[in-house]
SERO-4910 file (N, C-alpha, C, O; in steps of 0.05 Angstrom, whole numbers):
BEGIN
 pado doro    nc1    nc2    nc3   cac1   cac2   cac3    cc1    cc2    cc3    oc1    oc2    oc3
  Unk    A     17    -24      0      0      0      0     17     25      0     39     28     12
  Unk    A      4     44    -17     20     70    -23     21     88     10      6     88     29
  Unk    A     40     99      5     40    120     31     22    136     25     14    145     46
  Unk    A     10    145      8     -9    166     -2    -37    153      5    -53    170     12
  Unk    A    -47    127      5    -68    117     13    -69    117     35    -87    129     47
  Unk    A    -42     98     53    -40    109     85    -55    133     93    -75    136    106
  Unk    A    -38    151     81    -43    169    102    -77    184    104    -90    196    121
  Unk    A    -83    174     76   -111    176     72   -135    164     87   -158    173     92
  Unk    A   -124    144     91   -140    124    105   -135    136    141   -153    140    157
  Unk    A   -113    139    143   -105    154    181   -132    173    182   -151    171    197
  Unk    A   -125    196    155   -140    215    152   -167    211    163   -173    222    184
  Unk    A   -183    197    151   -209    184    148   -224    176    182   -247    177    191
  Unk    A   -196    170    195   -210    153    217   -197    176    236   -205    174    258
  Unk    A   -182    191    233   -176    206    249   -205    237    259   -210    247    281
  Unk    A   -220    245    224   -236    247    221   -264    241    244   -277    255    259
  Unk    A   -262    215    238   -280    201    248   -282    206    278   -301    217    288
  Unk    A   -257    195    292   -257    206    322   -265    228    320   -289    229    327
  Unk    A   -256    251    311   -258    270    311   -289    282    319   -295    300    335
  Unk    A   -301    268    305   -330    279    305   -343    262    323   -365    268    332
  Unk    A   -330    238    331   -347    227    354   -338    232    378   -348    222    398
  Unk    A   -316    250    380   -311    259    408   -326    293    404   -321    307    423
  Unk    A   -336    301    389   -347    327    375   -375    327    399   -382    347    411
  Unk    A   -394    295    402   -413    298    410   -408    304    439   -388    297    452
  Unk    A   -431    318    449   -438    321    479   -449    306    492   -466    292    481
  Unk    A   -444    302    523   -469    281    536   -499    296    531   -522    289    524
  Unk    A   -481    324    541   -518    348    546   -509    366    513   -488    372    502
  Unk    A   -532    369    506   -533    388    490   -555    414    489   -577    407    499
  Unk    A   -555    432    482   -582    450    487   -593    463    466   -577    468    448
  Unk    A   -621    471    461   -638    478    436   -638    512    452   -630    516    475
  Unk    A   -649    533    435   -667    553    439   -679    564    418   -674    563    394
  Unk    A   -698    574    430   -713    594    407   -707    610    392   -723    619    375
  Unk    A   -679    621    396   -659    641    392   -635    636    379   -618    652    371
  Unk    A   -635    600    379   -605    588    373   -605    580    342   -625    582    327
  Unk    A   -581    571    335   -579    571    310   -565    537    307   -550    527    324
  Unk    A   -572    523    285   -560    500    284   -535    495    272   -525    473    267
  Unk    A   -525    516    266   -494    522    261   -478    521    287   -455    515    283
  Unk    A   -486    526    318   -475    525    332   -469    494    342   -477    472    333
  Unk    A   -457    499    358   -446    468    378   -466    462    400   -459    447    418
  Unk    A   -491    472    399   -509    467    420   -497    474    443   -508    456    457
  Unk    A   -482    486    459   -482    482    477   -494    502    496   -513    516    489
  Unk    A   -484    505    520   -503    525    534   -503    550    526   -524    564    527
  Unk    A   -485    557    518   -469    589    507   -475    595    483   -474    617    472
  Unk    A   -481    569    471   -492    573    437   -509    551    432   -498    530    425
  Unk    A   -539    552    434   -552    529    440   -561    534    405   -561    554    391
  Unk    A   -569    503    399   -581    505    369   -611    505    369   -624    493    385
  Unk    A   -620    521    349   -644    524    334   -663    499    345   -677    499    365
  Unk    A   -659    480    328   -684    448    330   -670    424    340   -648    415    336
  Unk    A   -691    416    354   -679    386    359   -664    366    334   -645    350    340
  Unk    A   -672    368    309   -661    360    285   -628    365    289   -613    347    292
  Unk    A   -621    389    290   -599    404    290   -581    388    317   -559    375    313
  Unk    A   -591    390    337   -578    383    366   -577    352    372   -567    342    392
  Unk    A   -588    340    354   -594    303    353   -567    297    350   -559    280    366
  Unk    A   -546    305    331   -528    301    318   -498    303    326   -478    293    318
  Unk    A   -503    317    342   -491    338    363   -483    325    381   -459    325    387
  Unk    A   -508    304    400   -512    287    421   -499    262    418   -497    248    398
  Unk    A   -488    260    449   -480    227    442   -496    209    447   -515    218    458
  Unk    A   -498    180    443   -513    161    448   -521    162    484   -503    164    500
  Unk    A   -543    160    490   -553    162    520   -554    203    534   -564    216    553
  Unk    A   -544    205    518   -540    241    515   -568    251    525   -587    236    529
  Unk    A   -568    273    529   -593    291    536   -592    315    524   -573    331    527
  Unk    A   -617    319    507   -624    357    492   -634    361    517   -642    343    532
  Unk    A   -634    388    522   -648    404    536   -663    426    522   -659    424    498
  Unk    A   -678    444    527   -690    468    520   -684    495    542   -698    498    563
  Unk    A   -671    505    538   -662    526    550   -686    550    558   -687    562    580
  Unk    A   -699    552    541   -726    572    540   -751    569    514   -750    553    496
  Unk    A   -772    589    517   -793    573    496   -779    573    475   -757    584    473
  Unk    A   -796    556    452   -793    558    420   -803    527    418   -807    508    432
  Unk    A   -805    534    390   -819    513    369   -790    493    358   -771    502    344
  Unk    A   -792    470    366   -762    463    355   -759    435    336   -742    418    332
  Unk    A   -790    440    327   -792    422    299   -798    389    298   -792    374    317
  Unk    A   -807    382    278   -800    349    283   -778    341    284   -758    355    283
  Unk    A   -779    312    286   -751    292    302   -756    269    289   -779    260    288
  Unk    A   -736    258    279   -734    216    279   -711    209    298   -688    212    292
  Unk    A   -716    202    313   -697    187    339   -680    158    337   -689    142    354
  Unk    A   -665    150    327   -643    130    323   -634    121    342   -630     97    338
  Unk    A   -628    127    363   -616    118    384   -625    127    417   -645    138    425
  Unk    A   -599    117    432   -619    132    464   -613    157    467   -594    168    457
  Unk    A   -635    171    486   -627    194    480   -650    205    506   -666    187    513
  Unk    A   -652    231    519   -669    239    527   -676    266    518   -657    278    508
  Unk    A   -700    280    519   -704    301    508   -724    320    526   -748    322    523
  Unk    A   -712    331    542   -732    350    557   -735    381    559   -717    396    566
  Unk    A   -757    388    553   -770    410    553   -763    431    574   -763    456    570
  Unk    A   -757    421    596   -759    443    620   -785    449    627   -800    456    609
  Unk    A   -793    448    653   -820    454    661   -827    487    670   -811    503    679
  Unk    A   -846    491    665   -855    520    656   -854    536    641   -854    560    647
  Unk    A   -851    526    617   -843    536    594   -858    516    565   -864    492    566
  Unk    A   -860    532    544   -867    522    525   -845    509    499   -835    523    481
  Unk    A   -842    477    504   -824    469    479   -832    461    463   -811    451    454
  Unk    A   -845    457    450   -857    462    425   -858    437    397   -843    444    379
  Unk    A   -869    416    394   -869    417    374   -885    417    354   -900    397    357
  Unk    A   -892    431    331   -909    438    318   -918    428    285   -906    438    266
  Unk    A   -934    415    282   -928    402    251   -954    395    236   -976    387    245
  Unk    A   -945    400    214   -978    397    197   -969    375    178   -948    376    166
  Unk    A   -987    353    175   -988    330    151   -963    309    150   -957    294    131
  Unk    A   -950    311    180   -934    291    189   -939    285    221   -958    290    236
  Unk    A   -915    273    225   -915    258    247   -895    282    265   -877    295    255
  Unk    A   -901    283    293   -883    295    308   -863    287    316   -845    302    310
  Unk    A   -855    267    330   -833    253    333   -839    230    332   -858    219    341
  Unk    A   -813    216    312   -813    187    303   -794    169    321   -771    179    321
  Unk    A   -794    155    331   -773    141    350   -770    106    330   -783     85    334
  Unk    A   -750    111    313   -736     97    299   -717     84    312   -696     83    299
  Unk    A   -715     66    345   -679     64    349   -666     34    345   -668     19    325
  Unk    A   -656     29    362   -649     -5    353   -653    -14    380   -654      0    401
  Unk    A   -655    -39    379   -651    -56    407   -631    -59    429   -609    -71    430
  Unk    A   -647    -44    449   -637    -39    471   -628     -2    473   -619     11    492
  Unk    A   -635      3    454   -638     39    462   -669     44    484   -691     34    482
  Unk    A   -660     60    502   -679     79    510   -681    109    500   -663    123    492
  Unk    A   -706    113    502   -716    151    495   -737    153    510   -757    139    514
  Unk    A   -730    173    519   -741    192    539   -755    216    536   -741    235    530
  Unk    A   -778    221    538   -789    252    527   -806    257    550   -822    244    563
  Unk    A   -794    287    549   -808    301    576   -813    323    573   -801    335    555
  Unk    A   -831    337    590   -840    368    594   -842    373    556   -824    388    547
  Unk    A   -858    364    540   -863    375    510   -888    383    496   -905    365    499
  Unk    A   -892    393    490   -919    396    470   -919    389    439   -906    396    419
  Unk    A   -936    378    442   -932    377    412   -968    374    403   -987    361    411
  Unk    A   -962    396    381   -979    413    376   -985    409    335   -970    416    317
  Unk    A  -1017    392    335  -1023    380    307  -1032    396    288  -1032    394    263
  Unk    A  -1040    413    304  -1047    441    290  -1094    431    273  -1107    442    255
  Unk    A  -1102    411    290  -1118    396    281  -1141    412    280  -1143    422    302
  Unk    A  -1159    419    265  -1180    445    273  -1199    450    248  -1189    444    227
  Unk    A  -1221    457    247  -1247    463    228  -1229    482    200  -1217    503    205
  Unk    A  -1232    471    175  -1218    484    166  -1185    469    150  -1175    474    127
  Unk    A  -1177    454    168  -1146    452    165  -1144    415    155  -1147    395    170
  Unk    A  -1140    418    133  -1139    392    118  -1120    385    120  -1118    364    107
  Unk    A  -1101    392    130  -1065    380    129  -1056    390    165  -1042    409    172
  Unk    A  -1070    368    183  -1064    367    202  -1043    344    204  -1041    330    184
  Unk    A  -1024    338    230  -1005    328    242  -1015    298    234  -1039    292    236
  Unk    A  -1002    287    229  -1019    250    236  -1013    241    267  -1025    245    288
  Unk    A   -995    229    263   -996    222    299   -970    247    314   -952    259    302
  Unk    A   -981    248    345   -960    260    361   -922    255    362   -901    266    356
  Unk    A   -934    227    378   -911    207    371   -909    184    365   -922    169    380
  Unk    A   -892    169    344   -896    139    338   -871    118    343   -849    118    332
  Unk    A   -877    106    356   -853     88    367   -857     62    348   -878     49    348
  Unk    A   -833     55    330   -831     45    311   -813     22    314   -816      1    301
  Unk    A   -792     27    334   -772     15    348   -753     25    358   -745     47    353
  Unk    A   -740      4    380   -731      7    410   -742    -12    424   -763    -25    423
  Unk    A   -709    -11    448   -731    -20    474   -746    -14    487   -763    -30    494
  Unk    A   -746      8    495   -757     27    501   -762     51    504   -745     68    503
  Unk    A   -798     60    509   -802     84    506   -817    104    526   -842    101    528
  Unk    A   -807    126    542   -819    139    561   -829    165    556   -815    183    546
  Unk    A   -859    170    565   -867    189    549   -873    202    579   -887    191    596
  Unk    A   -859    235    584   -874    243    608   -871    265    610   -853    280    602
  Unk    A   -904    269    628   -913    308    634   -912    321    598   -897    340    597
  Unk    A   -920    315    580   -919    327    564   -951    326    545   -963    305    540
  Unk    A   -957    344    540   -976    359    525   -987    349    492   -977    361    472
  Unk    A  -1006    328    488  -1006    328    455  -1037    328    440  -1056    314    447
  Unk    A  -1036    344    424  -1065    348    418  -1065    361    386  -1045    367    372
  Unk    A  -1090    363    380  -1090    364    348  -1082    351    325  -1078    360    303
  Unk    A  -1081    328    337  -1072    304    312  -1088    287    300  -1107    277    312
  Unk    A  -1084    279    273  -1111    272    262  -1116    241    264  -1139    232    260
  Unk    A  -1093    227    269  -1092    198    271  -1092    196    306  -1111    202    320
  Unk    A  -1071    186    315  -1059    182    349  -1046    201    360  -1032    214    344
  Unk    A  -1045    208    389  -1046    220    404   -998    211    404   -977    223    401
  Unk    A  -1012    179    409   -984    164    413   -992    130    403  -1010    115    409
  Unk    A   -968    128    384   -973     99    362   -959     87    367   -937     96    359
  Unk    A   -957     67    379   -939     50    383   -945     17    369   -961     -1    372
  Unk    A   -923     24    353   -931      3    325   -896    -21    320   -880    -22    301
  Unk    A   -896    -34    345   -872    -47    335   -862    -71    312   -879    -73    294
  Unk    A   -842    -85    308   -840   -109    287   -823   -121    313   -799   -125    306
  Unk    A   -829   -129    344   -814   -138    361   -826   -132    385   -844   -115    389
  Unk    A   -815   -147    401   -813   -132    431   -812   -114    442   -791   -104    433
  Unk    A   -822    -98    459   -819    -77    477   -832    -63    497   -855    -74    500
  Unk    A   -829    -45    511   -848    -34    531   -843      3    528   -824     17    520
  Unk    A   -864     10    535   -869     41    541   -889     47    565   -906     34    577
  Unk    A   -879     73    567   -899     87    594   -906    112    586   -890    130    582
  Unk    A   -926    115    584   -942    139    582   -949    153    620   -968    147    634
  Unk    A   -932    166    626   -945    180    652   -954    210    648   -947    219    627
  Unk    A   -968    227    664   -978    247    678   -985    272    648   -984    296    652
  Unk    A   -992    263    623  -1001    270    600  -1022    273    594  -1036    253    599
  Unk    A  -1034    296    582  -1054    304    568  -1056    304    543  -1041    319    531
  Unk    A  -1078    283    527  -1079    278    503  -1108    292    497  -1127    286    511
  Unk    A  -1110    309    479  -1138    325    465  -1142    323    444  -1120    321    433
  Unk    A  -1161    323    427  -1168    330    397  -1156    309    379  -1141    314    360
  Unk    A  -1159    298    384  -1143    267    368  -1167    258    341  -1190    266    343
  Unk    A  -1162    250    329  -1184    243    312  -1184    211    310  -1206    201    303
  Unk    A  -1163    194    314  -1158    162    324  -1153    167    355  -1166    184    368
  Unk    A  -1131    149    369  -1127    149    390  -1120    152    404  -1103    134    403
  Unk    A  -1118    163    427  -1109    175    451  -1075    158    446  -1059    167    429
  Unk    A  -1070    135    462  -1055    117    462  -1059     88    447  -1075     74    458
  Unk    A  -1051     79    427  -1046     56    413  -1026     32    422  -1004     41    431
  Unk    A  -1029     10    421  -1016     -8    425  -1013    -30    404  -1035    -40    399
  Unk    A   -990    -40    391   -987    -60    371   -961    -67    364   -946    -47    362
  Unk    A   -950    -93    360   -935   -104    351   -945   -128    332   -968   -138    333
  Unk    A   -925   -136    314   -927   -163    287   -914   -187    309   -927   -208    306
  Unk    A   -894   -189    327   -874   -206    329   -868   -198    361   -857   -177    366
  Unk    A   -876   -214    383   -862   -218    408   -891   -204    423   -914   -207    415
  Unk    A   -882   -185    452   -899   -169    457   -894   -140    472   -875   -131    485
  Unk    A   -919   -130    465   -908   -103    472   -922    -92    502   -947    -92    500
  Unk    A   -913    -82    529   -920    -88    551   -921    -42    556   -905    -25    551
  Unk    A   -949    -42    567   -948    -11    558   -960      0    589   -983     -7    593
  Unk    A   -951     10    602   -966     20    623   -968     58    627   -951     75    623
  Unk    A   -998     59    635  -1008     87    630  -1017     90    655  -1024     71    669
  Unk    A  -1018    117    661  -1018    131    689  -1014    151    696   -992    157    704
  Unk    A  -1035    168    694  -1042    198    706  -1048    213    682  -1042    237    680
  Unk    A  -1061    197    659  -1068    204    630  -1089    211    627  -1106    193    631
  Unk    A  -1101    237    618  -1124    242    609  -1128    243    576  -1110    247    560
  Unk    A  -1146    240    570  -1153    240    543  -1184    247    542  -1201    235    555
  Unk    A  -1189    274    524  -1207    275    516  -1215    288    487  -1202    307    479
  Unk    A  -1236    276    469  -1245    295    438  -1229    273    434  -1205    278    435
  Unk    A  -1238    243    429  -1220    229    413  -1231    203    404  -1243    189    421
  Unk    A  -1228    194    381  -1247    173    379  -1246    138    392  -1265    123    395
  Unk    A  -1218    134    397  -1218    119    422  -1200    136    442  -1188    157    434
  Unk    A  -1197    125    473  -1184    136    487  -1159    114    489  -1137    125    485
  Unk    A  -1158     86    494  -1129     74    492  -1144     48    480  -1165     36    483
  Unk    A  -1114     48    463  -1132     20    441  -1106     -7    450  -1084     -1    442
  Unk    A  -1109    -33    463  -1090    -47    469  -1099    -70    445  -1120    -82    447
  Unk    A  -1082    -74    426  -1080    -92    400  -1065   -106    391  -1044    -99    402
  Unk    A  -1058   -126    373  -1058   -157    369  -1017   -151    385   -998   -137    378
  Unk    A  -1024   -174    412   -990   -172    418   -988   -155    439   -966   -149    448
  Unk    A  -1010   -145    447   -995   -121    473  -1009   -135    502  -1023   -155    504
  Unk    A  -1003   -122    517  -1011   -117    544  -1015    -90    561   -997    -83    576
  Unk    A  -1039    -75    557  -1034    -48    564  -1051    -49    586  -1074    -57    588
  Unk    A  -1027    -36    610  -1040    -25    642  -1045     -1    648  -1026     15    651
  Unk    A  -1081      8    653  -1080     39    655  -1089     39    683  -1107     24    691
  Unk    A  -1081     50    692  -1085     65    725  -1079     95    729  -1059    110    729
  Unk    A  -1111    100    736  -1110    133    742  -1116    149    722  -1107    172    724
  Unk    A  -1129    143    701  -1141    152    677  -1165    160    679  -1180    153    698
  Unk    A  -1173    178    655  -1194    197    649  -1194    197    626  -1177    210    613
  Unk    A  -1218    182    612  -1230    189    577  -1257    198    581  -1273    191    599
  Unk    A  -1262    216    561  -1279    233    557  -1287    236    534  -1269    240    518
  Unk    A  -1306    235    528  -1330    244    495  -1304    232    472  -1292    244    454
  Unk    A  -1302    208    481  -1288    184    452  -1308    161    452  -1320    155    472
  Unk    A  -1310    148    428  -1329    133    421  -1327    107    436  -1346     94    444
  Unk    A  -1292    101    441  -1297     86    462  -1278     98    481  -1269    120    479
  Unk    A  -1274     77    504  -1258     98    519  -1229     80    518  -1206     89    515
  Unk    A  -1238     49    524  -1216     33    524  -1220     10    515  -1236     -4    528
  Unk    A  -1208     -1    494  -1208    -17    481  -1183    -45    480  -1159    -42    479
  Unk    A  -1195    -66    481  -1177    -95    467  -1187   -112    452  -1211   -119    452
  Unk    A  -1164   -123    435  -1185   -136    416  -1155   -150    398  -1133   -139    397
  Unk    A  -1161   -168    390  -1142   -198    378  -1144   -210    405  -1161   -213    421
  Unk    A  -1114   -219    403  -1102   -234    430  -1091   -208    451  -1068   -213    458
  Unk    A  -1098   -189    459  -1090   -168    470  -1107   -165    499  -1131   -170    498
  Unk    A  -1094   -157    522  -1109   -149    540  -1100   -121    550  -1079   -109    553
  Unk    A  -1127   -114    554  -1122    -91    569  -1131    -94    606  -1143   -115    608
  Unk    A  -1129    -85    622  -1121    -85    650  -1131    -45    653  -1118    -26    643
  Unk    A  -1155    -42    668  -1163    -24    679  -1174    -17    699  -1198    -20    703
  Unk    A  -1148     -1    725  -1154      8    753  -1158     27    761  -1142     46    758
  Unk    A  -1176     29    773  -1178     75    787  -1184     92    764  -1173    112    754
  Unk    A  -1201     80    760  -1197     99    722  -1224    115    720  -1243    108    734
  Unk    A  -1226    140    702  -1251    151    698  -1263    144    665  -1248    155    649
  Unk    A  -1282    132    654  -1297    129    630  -1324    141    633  -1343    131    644
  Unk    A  -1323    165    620  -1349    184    632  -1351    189    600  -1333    192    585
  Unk    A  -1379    190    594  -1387    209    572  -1380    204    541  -1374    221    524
  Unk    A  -1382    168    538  -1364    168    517  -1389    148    508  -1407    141    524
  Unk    A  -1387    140    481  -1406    121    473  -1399     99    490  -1411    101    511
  Unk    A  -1389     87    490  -1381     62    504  -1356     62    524  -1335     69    513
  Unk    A  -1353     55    553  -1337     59    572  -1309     38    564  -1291     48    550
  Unk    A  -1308     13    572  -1299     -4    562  -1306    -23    542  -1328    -32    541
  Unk    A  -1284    -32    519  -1295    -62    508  -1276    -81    504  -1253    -75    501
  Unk    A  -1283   -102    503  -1269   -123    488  -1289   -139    463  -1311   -150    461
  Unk    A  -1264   -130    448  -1271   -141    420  -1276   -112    399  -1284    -91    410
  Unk    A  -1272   -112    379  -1286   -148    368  -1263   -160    348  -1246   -148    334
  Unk    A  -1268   -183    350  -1248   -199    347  -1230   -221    363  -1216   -239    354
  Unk    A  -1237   -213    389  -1223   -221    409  -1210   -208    430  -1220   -185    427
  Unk    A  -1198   -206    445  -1189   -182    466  -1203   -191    493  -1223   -204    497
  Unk    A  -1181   -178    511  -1194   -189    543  -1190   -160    551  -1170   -145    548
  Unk    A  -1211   -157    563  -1214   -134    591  -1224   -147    617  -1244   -161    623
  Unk    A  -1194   -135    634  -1203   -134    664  -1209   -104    679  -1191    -88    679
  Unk    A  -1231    -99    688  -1241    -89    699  -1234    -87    733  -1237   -108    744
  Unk    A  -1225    -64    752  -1229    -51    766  -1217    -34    795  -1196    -30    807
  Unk    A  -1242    -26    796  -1242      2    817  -1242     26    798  -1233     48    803
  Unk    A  -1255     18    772  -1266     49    756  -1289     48    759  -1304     29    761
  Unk    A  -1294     78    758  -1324     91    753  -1324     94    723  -1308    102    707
  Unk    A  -1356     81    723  -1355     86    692  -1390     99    688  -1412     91    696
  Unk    A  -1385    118    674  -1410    135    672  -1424    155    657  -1412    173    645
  Unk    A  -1452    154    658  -1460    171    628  -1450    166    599  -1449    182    581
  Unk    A  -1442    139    599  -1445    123    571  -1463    124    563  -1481    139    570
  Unk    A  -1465    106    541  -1491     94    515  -1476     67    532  -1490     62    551
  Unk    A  -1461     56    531  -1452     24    538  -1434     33    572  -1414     48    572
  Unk    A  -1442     25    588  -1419     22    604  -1400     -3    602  -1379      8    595
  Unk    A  -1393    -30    604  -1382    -51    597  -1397    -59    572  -1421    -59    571
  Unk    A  -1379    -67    549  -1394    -71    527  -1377   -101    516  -1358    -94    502
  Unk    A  -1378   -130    517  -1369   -143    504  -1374   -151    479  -1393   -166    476
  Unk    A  -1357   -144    454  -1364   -136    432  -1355   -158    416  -1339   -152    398
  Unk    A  -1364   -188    421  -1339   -212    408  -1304   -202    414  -1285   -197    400
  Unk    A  -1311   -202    443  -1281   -213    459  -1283   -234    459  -1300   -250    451
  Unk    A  -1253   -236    474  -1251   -261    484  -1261   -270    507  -1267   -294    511
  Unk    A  -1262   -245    533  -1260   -245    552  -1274   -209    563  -1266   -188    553
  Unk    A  -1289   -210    578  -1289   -185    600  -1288   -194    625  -1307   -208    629
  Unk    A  -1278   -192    637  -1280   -202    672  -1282   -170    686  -1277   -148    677
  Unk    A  -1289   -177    706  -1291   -155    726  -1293   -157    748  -1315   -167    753
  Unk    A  -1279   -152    772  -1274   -165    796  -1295   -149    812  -1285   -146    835
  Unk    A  -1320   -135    811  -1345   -130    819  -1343   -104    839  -1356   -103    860
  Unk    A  -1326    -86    832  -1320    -65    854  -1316    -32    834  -1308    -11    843
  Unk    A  -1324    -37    807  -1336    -16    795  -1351     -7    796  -1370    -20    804
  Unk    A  -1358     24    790  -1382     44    805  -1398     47    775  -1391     68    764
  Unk    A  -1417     34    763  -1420     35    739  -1452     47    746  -1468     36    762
  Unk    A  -1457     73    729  -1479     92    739  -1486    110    718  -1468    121    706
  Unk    A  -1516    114    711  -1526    131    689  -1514    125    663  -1516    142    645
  Unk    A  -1504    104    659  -1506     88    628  -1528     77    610  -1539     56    615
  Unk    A  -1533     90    595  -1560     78    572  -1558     44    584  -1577     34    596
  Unk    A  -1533     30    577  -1539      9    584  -1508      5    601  -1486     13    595
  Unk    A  -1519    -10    622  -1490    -10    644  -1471    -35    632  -1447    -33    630
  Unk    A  -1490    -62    623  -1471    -78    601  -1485    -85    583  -1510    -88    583
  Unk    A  -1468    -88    566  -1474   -111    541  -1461   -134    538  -1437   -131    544
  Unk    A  -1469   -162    530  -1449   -180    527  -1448   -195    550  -1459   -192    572
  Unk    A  -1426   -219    540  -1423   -229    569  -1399   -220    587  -1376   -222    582
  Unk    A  -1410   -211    608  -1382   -204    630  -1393   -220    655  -1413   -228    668
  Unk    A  -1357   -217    650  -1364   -243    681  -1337   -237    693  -1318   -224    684
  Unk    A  -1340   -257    729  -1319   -237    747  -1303   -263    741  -1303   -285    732
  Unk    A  -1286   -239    755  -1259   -243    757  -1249   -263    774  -1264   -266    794
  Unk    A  -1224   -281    774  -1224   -299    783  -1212   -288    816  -1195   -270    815
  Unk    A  -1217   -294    830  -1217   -286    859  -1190   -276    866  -1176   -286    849
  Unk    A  -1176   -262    882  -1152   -248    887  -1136   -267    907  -1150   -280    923
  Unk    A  -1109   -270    907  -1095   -292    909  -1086   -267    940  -1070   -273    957
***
């Protein structure tokens, strides 16, 4: 080999370090920043796009102050928080807000965010979903704000294994669903908690391959409120289903719902088994002022160990 290729090749990888010792653990966005900078505190960049790149694997963006800081596809682990009391922003018409693309055994993290579908009388090129978890191991969604989207609130659509948590979030104006659950291959294990959802046509949909646990929930004026259906169960504790065509269902198709310590009320259906597989209910739901309190067969639950 020529010395002239050598040194080309040194070049190359010397390069290389170069830019991977370039990334930060922390990096920072502002409303004010520019993505020409190095993100850092002193020169924070423009969009999360910009500051992704920037970051090292397990790294953390921050948001220094308000602004709009764009959509995201997420590759790897990473955390991304907003800062609380403040508005971070993300804003998008006729896509998706953040895509979480990573590989196995990445975590992502999203906190203190808004993201904003722009969904409204009028506006034919609204957001499709908030956020879609596509792959990873996992995914944490918290204290953050998502509404105006014309598909899901939050899609979680794997080809594998995994788990997510939806905590202490407000989902609005959705035109599909609050929270989604689905995988092709393995299963996907999803727990929700301190989630409201309302204006949406379901409130959490657990589907073929998942296991979704909601505790401490609130759906409101969605057609249903909580749904399972294939081989999927959903698991619902302390929860509010007020005002929706139907409170809970299983099915159709198949799907198990367990039932309790929710109030469920001012339905058209309060328990509705819709060709499940399964509704059980361990008999300590406050089920009140429903057109009809059930449909279907529900039956309890097998006694507590």
């Amino acid at each position: 080999m020529s010395k002239l290729n050598i040194f080309g090749i040194l070049g190359i990888l010397l390069l290389g370090s170069a830019m991977m010792s370039a990334q930060a653990s922390r990096t920072w966005v502002s409303g004010v920043g520019d993505d020409a900078n190095p993100c850092s505190r002193t020169a924070p960049c423009k969009t999360f796009a910009g500051a992704i790149s920037k970051t090292a694997p397990g790294g953390e963006i921050d948001a220094l102050d308000p602004g709009g800081f764009g959509a995201l596809t997420i590759t790897k682990s990473i955390t991304i928080d907003g800062g609380g009391g403040q508005v971070a922003s993300v804003l998008v018409a006729g896509t998706n807000g953040i895509v979480v693309a990573a590989s196995n055994g990445d975590v992502v993290i999203l906190r203190n965010l808004r993201f904003n579908g722009l969904r409204g009388a009028g506006n034919a090129n609204a957001g499709l979903d908030g956020i879609k978890f596509l792959s990873g191991s996992s995914l944490i969604i918290d204290k953050c704000e998502i509404f105006g989207f014309n598909n899901n609130g939050v899609e979680i659509s794997l080809g594998g294994s995994g788990q997510a948590w939806v905590t202490n979030t407000n989902i609005q104006n959705i035109g599909g669903t609050g929270v989604s659950a689905t995988t092709t291959a393995g299963v996907v294990t999803v727990g929700i908690e301190n989630v409201r959802v309302e204006l949406s046509n379901k409130g959490f949909e657990s589907g073929n391959h998942s296991r979704v646990t909601v505790q401490s929930a609130l759906v409101q004026n969605a057609s249903i409120g909580g749904q399972a259906d294939g081989d999927a169960i959903l698991t619902a504790n302390a929860s509010d289903f007020d005002l929706n065509g139907t409170g809970l269902q299983a099915g159709p198709g198949g799907g198990t719902v367990l039932a309790s310590n929710n109030q469920v009320a001012y339905n058209t259906n309060g328990f509705n088994n819709n060709g499940g597989s399964s509704f059980q209910t361990y008999g300590n739901n406050r089920l009140h002022d429903n057109t009809n309190a059930t449909v279907g067969a529900i039956t309890a639950a097998p006694a507590p160990q």
